[in-house]
C-alpha positions as CSV (number, residue, x, y, z in Angstrom):
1,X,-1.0,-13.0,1.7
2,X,1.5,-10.4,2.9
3,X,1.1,-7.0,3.5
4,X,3.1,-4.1,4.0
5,X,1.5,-1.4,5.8
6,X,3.7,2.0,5.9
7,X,2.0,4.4,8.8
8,X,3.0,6.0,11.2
9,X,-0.3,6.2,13.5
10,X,0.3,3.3,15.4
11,X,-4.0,3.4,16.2
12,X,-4.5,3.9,12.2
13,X,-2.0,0.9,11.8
14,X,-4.0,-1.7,14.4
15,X,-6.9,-0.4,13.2
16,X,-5.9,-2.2,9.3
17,X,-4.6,-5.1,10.8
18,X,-7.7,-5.9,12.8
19,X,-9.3,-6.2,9.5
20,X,-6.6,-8.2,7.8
21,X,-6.8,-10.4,10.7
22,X,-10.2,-11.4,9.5
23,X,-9.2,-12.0,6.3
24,X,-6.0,-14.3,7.4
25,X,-3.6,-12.1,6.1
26,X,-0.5,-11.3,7.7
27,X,0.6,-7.6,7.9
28,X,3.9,-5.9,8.8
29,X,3.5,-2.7,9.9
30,X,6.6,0.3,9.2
31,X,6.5,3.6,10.8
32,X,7.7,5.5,8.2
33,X,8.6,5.8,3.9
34,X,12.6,5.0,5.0
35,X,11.2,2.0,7.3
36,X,9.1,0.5,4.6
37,X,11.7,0.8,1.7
38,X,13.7,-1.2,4.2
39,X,11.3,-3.8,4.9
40,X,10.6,-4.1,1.4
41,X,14.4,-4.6,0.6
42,X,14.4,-7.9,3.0
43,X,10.9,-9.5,2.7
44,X,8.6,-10.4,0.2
45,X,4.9,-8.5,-0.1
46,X,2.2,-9.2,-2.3
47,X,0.9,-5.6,-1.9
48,X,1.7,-2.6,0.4
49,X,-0.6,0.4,1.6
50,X,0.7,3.7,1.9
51,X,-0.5,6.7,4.1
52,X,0.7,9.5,2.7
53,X,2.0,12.1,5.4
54,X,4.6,11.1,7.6
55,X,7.7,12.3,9.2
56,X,10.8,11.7,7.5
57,X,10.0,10.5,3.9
58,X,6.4,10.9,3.0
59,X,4.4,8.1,1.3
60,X,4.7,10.4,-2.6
61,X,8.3,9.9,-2.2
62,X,8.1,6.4,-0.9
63,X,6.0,5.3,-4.1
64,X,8.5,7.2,-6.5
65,X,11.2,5.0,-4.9
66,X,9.6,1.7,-5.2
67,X,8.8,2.6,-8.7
68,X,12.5,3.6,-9.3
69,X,13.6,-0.1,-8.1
70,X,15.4,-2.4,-11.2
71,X,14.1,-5.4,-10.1
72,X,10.3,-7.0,-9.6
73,X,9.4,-5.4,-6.3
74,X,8.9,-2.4,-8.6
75,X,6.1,-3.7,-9.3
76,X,4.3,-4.1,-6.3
77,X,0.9,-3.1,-5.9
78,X,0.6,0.4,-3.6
79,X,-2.9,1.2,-2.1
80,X,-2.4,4.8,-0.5
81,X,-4.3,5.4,2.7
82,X,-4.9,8.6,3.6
83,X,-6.8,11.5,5.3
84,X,-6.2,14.1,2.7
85,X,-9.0,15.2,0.9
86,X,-7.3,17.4,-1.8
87,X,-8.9,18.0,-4.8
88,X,-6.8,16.0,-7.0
89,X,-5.1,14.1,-4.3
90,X,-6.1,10.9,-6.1
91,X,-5.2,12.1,-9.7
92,X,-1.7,13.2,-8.3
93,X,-0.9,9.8,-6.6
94,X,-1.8,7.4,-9.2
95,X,-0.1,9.8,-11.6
96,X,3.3,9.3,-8.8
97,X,2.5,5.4,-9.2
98,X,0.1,4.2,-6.5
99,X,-2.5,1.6,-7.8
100,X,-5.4,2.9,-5.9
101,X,-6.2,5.5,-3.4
102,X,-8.5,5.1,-0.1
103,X,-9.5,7.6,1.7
104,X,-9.8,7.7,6.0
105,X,-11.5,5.9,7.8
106,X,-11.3,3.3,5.4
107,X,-13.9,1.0,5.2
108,X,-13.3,-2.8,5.6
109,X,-14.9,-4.0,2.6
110,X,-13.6,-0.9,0.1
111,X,-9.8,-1.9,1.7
112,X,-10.5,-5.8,0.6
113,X,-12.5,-5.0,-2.6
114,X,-9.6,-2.8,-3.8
115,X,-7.1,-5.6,-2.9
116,X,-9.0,-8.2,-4.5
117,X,-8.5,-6.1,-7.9
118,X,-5.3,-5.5,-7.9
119,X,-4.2,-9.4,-6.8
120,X,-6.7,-10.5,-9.9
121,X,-5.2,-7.8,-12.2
122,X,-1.4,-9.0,-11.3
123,X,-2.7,-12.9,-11.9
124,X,-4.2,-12.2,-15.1
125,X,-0.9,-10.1,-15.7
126,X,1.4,-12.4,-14.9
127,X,-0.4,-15.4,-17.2
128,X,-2.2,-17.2,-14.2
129,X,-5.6,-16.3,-15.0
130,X,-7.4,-15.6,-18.0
């Protein structure tokens, strides 16, 4: 599995892949919205997180982008990570596209139960499963 992560806390960043480690996965990390819609341009992910404030292009307007795309990347899962605790902060970014929204510090087994749903809800989409 490949994962995007979009962050720019470089701690908050080998923090996540620490725990990916354990799980085998392999993680590229961007430091910012413009980085990540770059990365995402030339290589293949099976999901990407998101943190949400950033210099430059924030994670909101990252997600709208992706979603914008013409082609199957559009499609990619998005797990926003973030320290925001706003009272509809999770409401507003599912509403902007993200698939699920974690909160900081995230929690290894919330990070791989909420991947593990959205890989077996894109198999059973995409005819593998069920």
């Amino acid at each position: 599995m490949k994962i995007l992560f979009v962050e720019d806390d470089a701690m908050n960043r080998r923090v996540v892949k620490d725990m990916l480690d354990v799980a085998g996965a392999e993680m590229v990390e961007a430091g910012g919205g413009e980085e990540g819609l770059r990365l995402i341009d030339d290589h293949e992910f099976d999901i990407i997180l998101m943190d949400l404030r950033m210099p430059g292009m924030d994670g909101i307007t990252a997600i709208r982008h992706i979603r914008a795309r013409a082609d199957r990347k559009a499609r990619l899962p998005v797990i926003v990570i973030t320290a925001d605790t706003g009272a509809n902060l999770r409401e507003e970014c599912l509403g902007e596209g993200a698939d699920e929204v974690l909160f900081k510090p995230v929690a290894m087994d919330s990070l791989f139960d909420a991947i593990g749903r959205l890989m077996a809800r894109d198999m059973g989409e995409s005819g593998l499963i069920g």
